[in-house]
C-alpha positions as CSV (number, residue, x, y, z in Angstrom):
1,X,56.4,-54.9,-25.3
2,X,54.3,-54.9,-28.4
3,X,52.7,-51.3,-29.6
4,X,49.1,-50.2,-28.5
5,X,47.6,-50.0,-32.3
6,X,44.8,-47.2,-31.8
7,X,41.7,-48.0,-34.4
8,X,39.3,-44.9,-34.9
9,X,35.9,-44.9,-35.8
10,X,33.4,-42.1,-37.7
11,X,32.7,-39.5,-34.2
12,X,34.7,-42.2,-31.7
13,X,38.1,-43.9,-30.5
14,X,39.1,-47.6,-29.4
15,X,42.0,-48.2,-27.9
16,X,43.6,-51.7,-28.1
17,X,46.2,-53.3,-26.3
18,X,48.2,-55.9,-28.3
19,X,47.8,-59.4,-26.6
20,X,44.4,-58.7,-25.2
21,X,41.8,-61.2,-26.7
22,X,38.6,-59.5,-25.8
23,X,39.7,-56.3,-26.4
24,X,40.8,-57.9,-30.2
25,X,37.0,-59.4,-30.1
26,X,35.7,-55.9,-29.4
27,X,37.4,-54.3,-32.0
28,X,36.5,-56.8,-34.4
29,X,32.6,-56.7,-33.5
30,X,33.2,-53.2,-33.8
31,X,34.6,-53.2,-37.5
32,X,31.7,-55.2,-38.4
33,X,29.1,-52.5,-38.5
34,X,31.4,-49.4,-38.1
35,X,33.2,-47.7,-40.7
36,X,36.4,-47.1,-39.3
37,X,38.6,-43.9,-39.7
38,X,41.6,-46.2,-40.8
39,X,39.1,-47.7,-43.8
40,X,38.6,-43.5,-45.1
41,X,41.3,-42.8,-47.2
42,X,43.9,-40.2,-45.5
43,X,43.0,-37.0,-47.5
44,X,39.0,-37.3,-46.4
45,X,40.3,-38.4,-42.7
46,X,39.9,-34.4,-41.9
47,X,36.5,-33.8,-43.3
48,X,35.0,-37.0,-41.7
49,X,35.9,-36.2,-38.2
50,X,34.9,-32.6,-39.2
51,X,31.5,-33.6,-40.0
52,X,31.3,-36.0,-36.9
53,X,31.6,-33.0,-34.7
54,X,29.8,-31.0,-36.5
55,X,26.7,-33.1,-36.0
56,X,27.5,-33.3,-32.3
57,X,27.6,-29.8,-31.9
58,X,24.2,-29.1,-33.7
59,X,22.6,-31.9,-31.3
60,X,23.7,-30.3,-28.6
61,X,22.6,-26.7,-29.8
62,X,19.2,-28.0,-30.6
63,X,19.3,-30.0,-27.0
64,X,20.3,-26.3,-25.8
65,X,17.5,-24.5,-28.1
66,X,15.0,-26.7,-26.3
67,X,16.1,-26.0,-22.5
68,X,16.4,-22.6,-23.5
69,X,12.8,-21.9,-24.7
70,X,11.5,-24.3,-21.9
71,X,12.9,-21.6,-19.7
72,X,11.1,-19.0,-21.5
73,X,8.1,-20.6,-21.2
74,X,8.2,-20.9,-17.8
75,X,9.1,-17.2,-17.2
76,X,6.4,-16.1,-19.3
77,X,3.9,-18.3,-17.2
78,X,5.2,-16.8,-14.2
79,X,5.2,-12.9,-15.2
80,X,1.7,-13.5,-16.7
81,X,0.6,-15.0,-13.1
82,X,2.2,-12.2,-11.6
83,X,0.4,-9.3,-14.1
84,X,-2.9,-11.0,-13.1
85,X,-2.6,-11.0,-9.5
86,X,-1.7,-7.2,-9.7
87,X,-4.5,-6.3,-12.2
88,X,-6.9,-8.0,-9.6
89,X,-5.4,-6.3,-6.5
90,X,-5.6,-3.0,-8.2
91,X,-9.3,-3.6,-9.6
92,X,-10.1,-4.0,-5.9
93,X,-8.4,-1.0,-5.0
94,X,-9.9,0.9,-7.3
95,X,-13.4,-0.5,-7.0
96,X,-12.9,0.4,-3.3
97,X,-11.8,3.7,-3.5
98,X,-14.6,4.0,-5.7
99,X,-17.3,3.0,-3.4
100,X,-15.8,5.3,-0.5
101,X,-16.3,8.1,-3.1
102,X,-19.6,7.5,-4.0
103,X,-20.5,7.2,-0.1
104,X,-19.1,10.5,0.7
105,X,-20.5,12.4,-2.0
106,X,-24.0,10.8,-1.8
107,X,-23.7,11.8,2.1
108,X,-22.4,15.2,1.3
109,X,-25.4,15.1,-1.6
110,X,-27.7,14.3,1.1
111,X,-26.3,17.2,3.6
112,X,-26.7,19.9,1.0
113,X,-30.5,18.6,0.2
114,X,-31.4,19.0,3.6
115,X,-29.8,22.6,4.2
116,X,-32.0,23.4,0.9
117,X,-34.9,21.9,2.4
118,X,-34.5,23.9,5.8
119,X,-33.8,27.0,3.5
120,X,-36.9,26.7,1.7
121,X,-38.7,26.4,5.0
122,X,-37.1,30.0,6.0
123,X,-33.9,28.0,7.3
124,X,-35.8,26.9,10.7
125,X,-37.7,24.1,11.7
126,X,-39.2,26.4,14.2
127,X,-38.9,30.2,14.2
128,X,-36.5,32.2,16.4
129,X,-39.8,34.6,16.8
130,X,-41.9,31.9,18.5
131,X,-40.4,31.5,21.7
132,X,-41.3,33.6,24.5
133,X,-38.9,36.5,25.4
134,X,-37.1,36.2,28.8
135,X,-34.9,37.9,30.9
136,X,-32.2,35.2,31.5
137,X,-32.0,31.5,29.9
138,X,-30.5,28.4,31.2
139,X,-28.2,26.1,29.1
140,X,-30.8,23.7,29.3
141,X,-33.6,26.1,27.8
142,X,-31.0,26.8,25.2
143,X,-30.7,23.6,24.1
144,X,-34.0,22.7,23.5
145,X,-34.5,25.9,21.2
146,X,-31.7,24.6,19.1
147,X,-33.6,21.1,18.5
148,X,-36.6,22.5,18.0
149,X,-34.7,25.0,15.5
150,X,-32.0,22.6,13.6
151,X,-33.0,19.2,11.8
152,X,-32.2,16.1,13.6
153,X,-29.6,15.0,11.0
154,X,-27.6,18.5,11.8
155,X,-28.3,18.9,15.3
156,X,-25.4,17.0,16.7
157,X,-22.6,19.1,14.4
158,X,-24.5,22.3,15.4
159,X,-24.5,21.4,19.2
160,X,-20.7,20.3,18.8
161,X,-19.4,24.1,17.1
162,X,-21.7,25.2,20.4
163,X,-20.0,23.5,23.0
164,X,-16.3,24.3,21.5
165,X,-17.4,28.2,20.6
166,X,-19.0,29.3,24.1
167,X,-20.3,26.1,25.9
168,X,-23.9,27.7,25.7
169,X,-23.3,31.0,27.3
170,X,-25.3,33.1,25.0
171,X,-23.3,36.1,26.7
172,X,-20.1,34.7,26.1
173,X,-17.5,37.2,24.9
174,X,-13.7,36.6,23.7
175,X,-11.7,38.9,26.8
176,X,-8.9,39.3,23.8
177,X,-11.2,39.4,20.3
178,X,-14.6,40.6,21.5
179,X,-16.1,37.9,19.4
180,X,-19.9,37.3,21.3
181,X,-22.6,35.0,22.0
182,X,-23.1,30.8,21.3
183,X,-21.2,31.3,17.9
184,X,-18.6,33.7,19.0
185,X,-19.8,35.9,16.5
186,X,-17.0,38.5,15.2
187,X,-18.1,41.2,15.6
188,X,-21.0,40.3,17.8
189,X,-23.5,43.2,15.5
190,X,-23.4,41.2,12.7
191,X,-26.1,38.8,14.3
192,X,-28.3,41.9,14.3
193,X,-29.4,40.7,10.9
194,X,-31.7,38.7,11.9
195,X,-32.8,40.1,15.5
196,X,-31.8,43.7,17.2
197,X,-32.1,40.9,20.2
198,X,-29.1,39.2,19.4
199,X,-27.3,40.1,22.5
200,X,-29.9,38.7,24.9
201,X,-31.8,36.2,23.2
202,X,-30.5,33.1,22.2
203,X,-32.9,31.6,19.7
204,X,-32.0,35.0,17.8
205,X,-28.4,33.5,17.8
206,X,-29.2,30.4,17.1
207,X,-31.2,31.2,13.8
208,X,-27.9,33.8,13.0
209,X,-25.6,30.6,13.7
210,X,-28.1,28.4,11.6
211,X,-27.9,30.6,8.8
212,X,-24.1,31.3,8.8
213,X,-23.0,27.2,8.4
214,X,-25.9,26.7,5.9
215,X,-24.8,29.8,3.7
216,X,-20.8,29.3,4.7
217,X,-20.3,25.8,4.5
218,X,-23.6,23.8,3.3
219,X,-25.2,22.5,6.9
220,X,-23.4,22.3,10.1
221,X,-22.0,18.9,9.5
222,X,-19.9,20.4,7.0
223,X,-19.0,23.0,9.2
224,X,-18.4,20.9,12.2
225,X,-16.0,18.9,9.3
226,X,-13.9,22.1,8.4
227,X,-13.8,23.4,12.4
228,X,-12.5,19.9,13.4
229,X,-10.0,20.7,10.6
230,X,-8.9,24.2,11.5
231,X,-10.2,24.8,14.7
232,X,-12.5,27.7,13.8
233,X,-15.2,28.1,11.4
């Protein structure tokens, strides 16, 4: 059996088999336009294939340069999509929050205008002094003192701190405490400051009351807000 003769080219190989006419053809088209490795004298055999691979191996980093900044490309897309959606959900956030802020301050704003206004007005809309003294009052009679004594923006917080504090007994008292009246006033005296009345007349503890939240807390919303807090005012 005759020996394979092995015929190399510059950066490839061809294997022919003795006997084989097309493979002979092949080789011979190949020799044609390819500088075989046989044709390179031996001693620059070495740096021939050396610079064959070398040229494959920068293709293929170049090849690999590409992917790799295609890649980076894409990531950088991607984070800077991400970034914008976040920057947008918290400029909403913050543009809410903002709005709720402005909303509560312009109420409270609106709250402390209105207990000035009252206060210029000598606190009441109507004065304790003007309604007729009597010997007993029902919770009904009561009642309509206070909305003819609080603003109609206030009333509703006032009547709520009422209805928890005594239920509008003006002669409530604490068994334990001996805190006294609509307001459960601690000690009960200190309503003398605005009526020696105070423990039978309820307008005169209705202007006391009036006068504590206003001075205390800024109008009886804002102290129906801190007793619904703490359960006492």
């Amino acid at each position: 059996m005759a020996a394979a003769t092995t015929v190399t080219a510059v950066g490839s190989v061809v294997g022919i088999a003795s006997g084989s006419t097309a493979q002979t053809n092949d080789a011979e088209a190949t020799a044609a336009d390819t500088t075989l490795l046989a044709d390179i004298p031996a001693g620059q055999q070495a740096q021939v294939q050396t610079a064959s691979l070398t040229q494959q191996a920068d293709a293929q980093a170049i090849a690999a340069d590409v992917s790799a900044k295609k890649d980076a490309e894409e990531a950088a897309r991607k984070a800077a999509a991400e970034t914008a959606i976040a920057k947008k959900e918290l400029a909403e956030k913050t543009a809410k929050e903002a709005a709720e802020k402005a909303a509560k301050e312009a109420k409270e704003a609106k709250e402390r205008a209105e207990a000035k206004t009252a206060a210029s007005r000598g606190t009441d809309v109507r004065d304790s002094s003007s309604f007729p003294v009597q010997s007993s009052y029902t919770v009904a009679q009561i009642q309509a003192m206070a909305r003819q004594m609080v603003s109609g923006s206030q009333l509703q917080c006032f009547s709520n701190i009422v209805d928890h504090e005594s239920s509008w007994n003006y002669r409530a008292v604490n068994a334990s405490s001996g805190a006294y009246g609509l307001f459960q006033a601690l000690p009960g005296s200190k309503m003398s400051s605005v009526g020696a009345d105070w423990q039978t007349n309820p307008a005169t503890q209705i202007k006391w009351g009036l006068n504590y939240m206003n001075t205390s807390y800024g109008s009886p919303c804002q102290a129906w807000t801190f007793w619904q807090a703490n359960h006492w005012y």
